[in-house]
C-alpha positions as CSV (number, residue, x, y, z in Angstrom):
1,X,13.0,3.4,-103.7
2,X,11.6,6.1,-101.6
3,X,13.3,9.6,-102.1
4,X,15.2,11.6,-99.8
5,X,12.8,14.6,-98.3
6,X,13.2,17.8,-99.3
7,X,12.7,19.8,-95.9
8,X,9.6,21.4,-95.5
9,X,10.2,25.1,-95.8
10,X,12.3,23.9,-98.8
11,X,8.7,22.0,-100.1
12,X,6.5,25.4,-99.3
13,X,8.7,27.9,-101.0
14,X,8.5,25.8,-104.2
15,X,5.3,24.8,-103.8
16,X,5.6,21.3,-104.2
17,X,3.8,18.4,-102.4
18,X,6.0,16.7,-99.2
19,X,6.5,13.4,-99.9
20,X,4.7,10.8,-97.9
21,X,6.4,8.3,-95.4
22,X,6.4,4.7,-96.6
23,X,4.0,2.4,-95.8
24,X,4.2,1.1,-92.0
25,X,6.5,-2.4,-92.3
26,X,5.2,-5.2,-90.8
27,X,7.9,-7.6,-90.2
28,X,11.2,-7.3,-88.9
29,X,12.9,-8.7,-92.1
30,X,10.9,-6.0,-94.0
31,X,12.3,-3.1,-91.4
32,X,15.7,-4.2,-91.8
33,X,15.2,-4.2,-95.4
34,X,14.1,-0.8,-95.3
35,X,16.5,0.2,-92.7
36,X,19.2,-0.5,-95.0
37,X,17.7,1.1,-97.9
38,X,16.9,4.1,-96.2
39,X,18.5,7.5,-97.2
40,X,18.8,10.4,-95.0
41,X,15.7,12.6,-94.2
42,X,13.8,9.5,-94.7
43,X,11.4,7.5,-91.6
44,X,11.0,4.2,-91.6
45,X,7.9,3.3,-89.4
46,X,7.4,-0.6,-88.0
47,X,2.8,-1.3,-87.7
48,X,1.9,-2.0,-84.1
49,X,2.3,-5.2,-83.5
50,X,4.7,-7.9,-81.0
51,X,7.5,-8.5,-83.0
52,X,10.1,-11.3,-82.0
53,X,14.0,-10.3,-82.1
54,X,16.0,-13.4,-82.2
55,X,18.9,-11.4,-84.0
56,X,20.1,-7.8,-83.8
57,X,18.1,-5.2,-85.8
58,X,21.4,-3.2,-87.7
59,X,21.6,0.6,-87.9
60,X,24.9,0.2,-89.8
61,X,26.5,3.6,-91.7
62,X,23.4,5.4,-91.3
63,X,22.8,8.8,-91.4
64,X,19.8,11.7,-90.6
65,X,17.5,8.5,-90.7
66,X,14.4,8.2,-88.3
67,X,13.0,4.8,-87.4
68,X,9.8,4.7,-85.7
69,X,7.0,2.7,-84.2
70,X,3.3,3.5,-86.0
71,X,2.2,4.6,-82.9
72,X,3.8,6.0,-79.9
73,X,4.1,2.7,-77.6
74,X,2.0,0.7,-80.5
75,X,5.1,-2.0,-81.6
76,X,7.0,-4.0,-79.0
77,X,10.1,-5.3,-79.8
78,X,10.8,-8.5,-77.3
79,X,13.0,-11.5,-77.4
80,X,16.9,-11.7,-77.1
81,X,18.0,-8.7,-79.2
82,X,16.9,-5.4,-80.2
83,X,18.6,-2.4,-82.2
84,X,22.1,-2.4,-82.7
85,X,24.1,1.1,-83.9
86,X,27.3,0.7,-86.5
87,X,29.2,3.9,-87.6
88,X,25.7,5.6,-87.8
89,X,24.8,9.6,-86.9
90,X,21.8,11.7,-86.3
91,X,19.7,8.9,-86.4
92,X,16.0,9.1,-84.3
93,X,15.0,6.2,-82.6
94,X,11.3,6.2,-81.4
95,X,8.1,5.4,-80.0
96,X,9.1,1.8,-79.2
97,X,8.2,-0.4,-76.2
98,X,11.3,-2.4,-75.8
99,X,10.6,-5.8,-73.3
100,X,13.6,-7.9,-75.3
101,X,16.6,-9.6,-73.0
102,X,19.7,-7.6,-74.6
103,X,20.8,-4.1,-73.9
104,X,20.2,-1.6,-75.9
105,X,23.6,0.1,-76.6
106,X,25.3,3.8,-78.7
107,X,29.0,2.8,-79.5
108,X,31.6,4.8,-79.3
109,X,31.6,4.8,-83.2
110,X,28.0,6.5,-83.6
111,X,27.2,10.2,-82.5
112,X,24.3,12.5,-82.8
113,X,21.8,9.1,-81.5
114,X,18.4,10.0,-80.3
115,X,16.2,7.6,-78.6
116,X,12.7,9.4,-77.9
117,X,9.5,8.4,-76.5
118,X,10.3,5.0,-76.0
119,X,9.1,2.5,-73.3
120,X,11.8,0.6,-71.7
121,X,10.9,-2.5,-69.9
122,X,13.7,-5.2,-70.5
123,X,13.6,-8.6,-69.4
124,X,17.5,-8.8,-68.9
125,X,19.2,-11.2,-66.7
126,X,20.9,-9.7,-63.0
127,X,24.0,-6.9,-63.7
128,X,22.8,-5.9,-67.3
129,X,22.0,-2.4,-67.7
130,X,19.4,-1.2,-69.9
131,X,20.5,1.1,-72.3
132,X,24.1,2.3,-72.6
133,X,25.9,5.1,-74.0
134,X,29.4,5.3,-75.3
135,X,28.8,7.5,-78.3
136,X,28.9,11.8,-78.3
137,X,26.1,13.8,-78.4
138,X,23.3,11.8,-77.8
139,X,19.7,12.7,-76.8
140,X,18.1,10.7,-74.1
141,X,14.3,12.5,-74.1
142,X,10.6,11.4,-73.1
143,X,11.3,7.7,-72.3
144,X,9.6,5.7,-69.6
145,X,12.2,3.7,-68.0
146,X,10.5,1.1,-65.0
147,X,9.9,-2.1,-64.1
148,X,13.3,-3.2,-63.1
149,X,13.6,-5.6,-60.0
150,X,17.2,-6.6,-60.6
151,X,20.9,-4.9,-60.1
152,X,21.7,-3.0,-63.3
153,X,21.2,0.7,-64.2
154,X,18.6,2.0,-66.1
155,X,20.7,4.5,-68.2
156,X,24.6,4.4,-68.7
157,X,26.7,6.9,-69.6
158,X,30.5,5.6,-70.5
159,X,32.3,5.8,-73.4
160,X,35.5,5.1,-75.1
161,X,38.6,3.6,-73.4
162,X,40.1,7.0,-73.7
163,X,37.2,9.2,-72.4
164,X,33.7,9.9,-71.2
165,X,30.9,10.0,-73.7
166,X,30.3,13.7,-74.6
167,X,27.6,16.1,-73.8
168,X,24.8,13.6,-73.6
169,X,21.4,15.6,-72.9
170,X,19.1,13.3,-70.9
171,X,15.1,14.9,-70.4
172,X,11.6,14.6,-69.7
173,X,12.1,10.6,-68.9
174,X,10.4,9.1,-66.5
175,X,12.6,6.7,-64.4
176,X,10.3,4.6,-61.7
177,X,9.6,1.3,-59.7
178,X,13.5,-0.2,-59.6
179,X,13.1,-2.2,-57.0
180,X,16.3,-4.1,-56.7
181,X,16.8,-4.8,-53.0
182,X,20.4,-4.8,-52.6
183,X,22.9,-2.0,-51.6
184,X,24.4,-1.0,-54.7
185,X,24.3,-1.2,-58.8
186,X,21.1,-0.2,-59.4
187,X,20.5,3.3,-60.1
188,X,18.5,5.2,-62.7
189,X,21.3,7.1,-64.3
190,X,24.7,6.7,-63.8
191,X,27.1,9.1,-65.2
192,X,30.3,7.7,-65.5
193,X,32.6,5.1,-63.6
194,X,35.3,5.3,-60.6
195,X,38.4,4.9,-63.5
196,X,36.9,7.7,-65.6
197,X,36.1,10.4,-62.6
198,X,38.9,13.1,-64.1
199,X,37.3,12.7,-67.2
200,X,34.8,15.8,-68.6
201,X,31.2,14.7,-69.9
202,X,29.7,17.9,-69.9
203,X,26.4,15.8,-70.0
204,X,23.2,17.8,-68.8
205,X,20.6,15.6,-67.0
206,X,17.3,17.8,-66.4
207,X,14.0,17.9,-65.9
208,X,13.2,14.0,-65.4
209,X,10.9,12.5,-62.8
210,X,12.3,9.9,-60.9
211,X,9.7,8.1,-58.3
212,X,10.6,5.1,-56.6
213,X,14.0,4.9,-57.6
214,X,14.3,2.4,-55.1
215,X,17.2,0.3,-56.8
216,X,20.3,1.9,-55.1
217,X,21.0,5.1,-53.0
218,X,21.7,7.1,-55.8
219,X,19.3,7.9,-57.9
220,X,21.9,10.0,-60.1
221,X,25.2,8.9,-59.5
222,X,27.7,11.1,-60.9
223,X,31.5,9.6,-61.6
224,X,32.6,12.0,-63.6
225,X,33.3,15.9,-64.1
226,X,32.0,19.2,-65.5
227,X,28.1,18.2,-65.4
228,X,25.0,19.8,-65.0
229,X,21.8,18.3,-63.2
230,X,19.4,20.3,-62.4
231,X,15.4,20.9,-62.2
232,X,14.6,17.1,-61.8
233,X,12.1,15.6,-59.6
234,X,12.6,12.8,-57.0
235,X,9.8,11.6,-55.1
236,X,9.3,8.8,-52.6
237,X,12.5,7.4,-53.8
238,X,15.6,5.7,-51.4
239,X,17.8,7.1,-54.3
240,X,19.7,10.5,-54.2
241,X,21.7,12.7,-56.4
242,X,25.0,11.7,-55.5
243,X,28.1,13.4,-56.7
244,X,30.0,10.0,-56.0
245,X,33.4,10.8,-58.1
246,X,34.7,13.5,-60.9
247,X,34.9,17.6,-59.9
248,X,32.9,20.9,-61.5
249,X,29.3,19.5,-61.5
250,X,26.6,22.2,-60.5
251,X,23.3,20.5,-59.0
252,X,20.8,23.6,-59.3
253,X,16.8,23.7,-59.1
254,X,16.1,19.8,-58.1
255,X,13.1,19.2,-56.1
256,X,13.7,16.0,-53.6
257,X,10.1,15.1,-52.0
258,X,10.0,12.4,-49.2
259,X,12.6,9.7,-49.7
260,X,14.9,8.8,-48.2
261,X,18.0,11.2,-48.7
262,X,18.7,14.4,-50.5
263,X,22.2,15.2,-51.7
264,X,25.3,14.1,-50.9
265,X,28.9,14.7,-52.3
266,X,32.8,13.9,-53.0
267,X,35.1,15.7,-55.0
268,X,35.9,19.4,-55.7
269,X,34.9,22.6,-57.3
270,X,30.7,21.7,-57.2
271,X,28.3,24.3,-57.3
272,X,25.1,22.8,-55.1
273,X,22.2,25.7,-55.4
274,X,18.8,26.5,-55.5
275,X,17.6,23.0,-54.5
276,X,14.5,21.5,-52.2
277,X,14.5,18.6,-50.1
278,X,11.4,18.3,-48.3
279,X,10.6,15.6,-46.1
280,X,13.6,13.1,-46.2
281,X,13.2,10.7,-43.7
282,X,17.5,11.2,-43.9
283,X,19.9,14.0,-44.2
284,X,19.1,16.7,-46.3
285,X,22.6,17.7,-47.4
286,X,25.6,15.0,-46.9
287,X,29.0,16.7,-47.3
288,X,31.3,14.0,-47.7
289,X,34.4,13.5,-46.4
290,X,37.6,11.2,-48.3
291,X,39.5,7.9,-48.0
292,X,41.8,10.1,-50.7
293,X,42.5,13.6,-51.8
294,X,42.9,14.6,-55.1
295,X,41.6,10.8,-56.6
296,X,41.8,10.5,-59.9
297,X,41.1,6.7,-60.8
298,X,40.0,5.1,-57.9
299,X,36.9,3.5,-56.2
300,X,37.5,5.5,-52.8
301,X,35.7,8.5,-51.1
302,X,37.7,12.1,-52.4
303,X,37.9,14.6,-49.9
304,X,35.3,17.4,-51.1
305,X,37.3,21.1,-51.6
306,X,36.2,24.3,-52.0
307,X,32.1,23.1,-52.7
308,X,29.7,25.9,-52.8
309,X,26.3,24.9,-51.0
310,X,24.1,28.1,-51.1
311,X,20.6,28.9,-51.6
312,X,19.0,25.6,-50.8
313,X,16.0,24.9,-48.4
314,X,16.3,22.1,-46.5
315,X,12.7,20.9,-44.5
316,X,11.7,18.0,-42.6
317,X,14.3,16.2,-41.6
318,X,16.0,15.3,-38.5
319,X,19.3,16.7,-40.1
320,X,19.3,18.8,-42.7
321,X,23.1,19.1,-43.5
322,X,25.3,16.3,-42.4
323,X,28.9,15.4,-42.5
324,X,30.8,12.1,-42.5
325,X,34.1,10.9,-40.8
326,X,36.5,9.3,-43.0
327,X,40.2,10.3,-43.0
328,X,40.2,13.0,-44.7
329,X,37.3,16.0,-44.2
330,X,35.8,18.2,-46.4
331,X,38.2,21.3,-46.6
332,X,37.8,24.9,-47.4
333,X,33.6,24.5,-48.5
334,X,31.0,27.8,-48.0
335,X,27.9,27.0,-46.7
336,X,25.4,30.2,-46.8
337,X,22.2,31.5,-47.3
338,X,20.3,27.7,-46.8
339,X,17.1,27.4,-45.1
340,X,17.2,24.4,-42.7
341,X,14.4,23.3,-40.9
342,X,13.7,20.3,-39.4
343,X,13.0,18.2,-35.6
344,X,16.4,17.3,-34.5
345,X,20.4,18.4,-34.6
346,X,20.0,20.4,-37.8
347,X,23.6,20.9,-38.6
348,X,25.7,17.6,-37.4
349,X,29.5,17.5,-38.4
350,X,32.6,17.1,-36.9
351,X,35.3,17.6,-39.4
352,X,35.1,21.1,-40.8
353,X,38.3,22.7,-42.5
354,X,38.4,26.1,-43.5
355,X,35.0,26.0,-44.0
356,X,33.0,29.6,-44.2
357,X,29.2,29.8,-42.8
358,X,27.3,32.5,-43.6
359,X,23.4,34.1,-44.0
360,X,22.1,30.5,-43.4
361,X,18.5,30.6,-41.6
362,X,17.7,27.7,-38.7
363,X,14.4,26.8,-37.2
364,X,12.8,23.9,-35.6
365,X,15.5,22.0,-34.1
366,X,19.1,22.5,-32.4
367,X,21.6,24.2,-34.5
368,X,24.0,21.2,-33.8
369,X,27.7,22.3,-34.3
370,X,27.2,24.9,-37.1
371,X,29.4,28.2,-36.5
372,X,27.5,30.4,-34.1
373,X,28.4,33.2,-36.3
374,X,26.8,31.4,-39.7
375,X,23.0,31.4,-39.2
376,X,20.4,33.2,-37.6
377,X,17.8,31.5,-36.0
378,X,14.4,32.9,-36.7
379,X,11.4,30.9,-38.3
380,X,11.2,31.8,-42.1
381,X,7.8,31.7,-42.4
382,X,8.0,28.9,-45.3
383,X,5.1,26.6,-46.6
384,X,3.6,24.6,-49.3
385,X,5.3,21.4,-51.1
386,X,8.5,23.8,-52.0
387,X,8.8,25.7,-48.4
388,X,8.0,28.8,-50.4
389,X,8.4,31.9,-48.1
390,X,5.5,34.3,-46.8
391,X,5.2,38.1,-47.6
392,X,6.3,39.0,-44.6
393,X,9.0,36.2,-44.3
394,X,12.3,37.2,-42.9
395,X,14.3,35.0,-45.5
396,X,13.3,38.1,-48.1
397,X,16.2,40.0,-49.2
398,X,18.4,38.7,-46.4
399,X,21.0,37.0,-48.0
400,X,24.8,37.7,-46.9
401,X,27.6,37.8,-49.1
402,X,28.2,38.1,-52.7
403,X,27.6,34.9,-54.7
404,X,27.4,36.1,-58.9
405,X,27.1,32.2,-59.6
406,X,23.6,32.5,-58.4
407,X,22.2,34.5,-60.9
408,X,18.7,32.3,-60.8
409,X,16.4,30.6,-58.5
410,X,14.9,27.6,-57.9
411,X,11.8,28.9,-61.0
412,X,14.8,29.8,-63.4
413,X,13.5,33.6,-62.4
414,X,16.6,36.2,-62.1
415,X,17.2,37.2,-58.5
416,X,17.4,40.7,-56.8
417,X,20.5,42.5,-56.1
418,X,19.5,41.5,-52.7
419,X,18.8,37.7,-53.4
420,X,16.6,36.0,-50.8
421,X,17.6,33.2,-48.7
422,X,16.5,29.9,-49.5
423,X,16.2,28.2,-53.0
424,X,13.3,30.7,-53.7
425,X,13.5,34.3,-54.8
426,X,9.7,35.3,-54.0
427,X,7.4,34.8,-56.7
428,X,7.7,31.4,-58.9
429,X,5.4,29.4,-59.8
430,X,6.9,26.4,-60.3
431,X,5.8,23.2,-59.1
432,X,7.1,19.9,-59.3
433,X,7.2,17.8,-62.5
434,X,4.5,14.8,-63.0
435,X,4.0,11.8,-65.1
436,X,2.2,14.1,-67.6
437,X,5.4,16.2,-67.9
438,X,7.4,13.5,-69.2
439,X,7.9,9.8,-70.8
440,X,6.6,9.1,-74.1
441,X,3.0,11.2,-74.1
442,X,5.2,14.5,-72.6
443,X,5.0,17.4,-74.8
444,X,7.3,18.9,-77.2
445,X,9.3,22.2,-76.2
């Protein structure tokens, strides 16, 4: 039997020799085998090859095991079943290219589950998502997620019947070509369900590339509370971030590029900064409006309260922020210090309550029903794929207000006293994340 590792600064200091991995396996009997021999620190590696799954490969009451592919992408798992998790933690699952039928799913009972430069690529029937997670803490990193033609999500984020699944940290995937033609169930991520909207997840979803997310409107659709997304990428894609249900969630430093919609919004309490949508053939900005105030379980529209959209630059579009006209509108929301550019009635909405408008700068197009006190208009002098501002653009140090939740901009670089309007504070260099920045050849951090 293979030993348990010693870590390596453990192996230096005594000046012993690491021990080796195991030979690569090269059936799926023998993985299992070793699977279930495996102690923890050990990696079990599977050759490249096409192996057949006709039953579930266990990970059963495991613990600080890694099972790997040979080769990043190198053994393909396909057939009707895949990995299965049982009461196992901290175990690494990675470098696999999964085409099998069945999805591949982190109970409740196992925590601590990484699944990392893998290629996703199921053949599962209509309504099945791909991979689903009920279990805490799990790391979603440097997949490939495409090829999906059916409803069904890409990546599921539930959890127990008496909760969401906790802090799940989802990066540097790459979710692309869902091209499910129908109106709803298909989206990339989706955080949560109606029934479990009160619920905390305090998941982070960041810096993944979504491009041609074209399986639903929402590309990220949020149902639950207290969430961060920020500094993904969504290009060319008819899905949006949508904060569909749940309260709390701050959307910060996402670049939206062409598509067909930017953000749009229920619930209460959200913090929407430092974001770019850039040539949305829809609204930039959709403030929501409710069926319901206050929901806590059901599949309706909650009012959004007291919402904070600041610092975003809006460009290219017809509208840029938009409302909708349900029952009940959006109540007591600030709205300051955007950039809005665009061809037609930049600022279009009809139900305002309480709302405060501030610092926002207009150009290009009709201010629309916006406060005449809550914008100037005056062409910022923006350009480039991010509507960065000019030297001599009049967004610089211009902001209005005091807003300490916007410590950052949209480069993660700490802003003036004076911040500048817009999702930039003059000077990043950021640019927008590409296939080489994520999936399963993306580097290490």
């Amino acid at each position: 039997m293979k030993r348990a590792l010693i870590p390596v600064t453990a192996v230096l200091l005594l000046g012993m020799a690491p021990v080796a991995d195991a030979a690569p396996v090269t059936s799926l009997s023998a993985l299992q085998s070793a699977i279930d021999r495996a102690q923890p620190g050990e990696r079990v590696v599977l050759a490249a090859g096409r192996y057949e799954a006709k039953q579930p490969i266990r990970i059963s009451r495991k613990s600080g095991v890694t099972i790997a592919a040979a080769s990043v992408g190198g053994a393909e798992i396909y057939g009707a079943s895949g990995f299965t998790f049982d009461s196992s933690e901290r175990v690494t699952l990675e470098g696999f290219r999964f085409t099998h039928t069945a999805t591949l799913s982190v109970p409740a009972n196992s925590h601590h589950i990484r699944l990392s430069r893998n290629v996703f690529q199921l053949r599962s029937e209509a309504g099945k998502h791909w991979v689903n997670v009920d279990g805490d803490d799990v790391e979603v990193d440097r997949n490939t997620f495409t090829g999906k033609s059916t409803q069904g999500v890409y990546l599921s984020i539930f959890g127990p019947s008496s909760g969401m699944a906790q802090r799940t940290h989802v990066h540097r995937n790459y979710f692309h070509n869902h091209s499910f033609s129908g109106s709803n169930g298909g989206e990339s991520i989706r955080l949560g369900v109606s029934s479990k909207q009160r619920f905390s997840a305090r998941a982070v979803i960041e810096n993944n590339l979504f491009e041609k997310a074209n399986g639903d409107p929402e590309a990220i659709s949020v149902k639950s509370s207290d969430n961060v997304v920020r500094n993904n990428t969504i290009r060319d894609s008819k899905g949006q971030i949508t904060l569909r249900h749940g309260n709390r969630t701050r959307v910060e430093g996402n670049i939206m590029l062409g598509g067909a919609s930017g953000i749009r919004f229920y619930g209460n309490d959200h913090v929407i900064v430092n974001n770019v949508v850039n040539g949305s053939t829809g609204n930039g900005i959709t403030v929501g409006s409710g069926t319901v105030i206050d929901d806590t379980s059901s599949t309706g529209n909650d009012r959004p309260d007291r919402v904070l959209v600041a610092f975003n630059t809006v460009s290219g579009t017809a509208t840029a922020i938009a409302g909708e006209n349900r029952t009940y509108g959006p109540d007591s929301c600030v709205i300051s210090n955007n950039v809005l550019t665009g061809s037609g009635q930049l600022v279009r909405q009809t139900q305002f309550s309480k709302f405060r408008w501030e610092g926002n700068v207009l150009w290009g197009g009709t201010p629309g029903n916006i406060p005449s006190g809550g914008y100037r208009q005056v062409d910022p002098k923006v350009s480039g794929e991010l509507r960065r501002p000019a030297a001599d653009s009049p967004v610089l140090n211009a902001s209005v207000g005091s807003y300490p939740a916007v410590e950052l901009d949209l480069d993660g670089q700490r802003r003036d006293d004076r911040k500048d309007v817009g999702a930039d504070e003059r000077g990043g260099q950021r640019v927008p994340l590409t296939s080489a920045d994520v999936g399963p050849g993306a580097p290490a951090e």
